[in-house]
C-alpha positions, 0 to 999 in steps of 0.5 A: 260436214253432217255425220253419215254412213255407207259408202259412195265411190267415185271415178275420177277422170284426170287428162295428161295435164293432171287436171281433173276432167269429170267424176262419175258417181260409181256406187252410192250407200250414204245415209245421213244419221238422224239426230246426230249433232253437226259440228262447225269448224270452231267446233260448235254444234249446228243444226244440220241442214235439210239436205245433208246428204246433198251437202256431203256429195257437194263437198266431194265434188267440189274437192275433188275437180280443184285436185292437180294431179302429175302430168302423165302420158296419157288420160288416167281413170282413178276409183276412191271409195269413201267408207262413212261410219 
């Protein structure tokens, strides 16, 4: 994932079931970091790509909609913060 600050909070509604049914987009500070070198999962250096704060936010989101959570007794609403440094 490309380096990056600031903070992006999101809500996360989840159903009885634990399954997530939307996130919401709370706050949003995150700035990539120009310049800074982008490493692959093998740990090689990439060059990073033209939206890569784009990519931060789909990486998020996408993580997130796959999560099941416990059954509970009723629609639950969770709040993450995500603090980049």
């Amino acid at each position: 994932m490309p380096p990056a600050i600031g903070m992006l909070s999101i809500r996360i509604k989840v159903l009885e079931d634990g399954s997530v049914e939307s996130l919401d987009w709370l706050s949003d500070t995150l700035v990539p970091i120009p310049g800074a070198p982008v490493l692959a999962l093998d740990g090689a250096s990439v060059e990073p790509p033209e939206d890569a704060r784009q990519l931060i936010l789909e990486v998020i989101v996408e993580n997130l909609a796959e999560v099941a959570f416990p059954k509970a007794e009723g629609v639950t609403e969770i709040t993450i913060p995500f603090l980049f440094q």
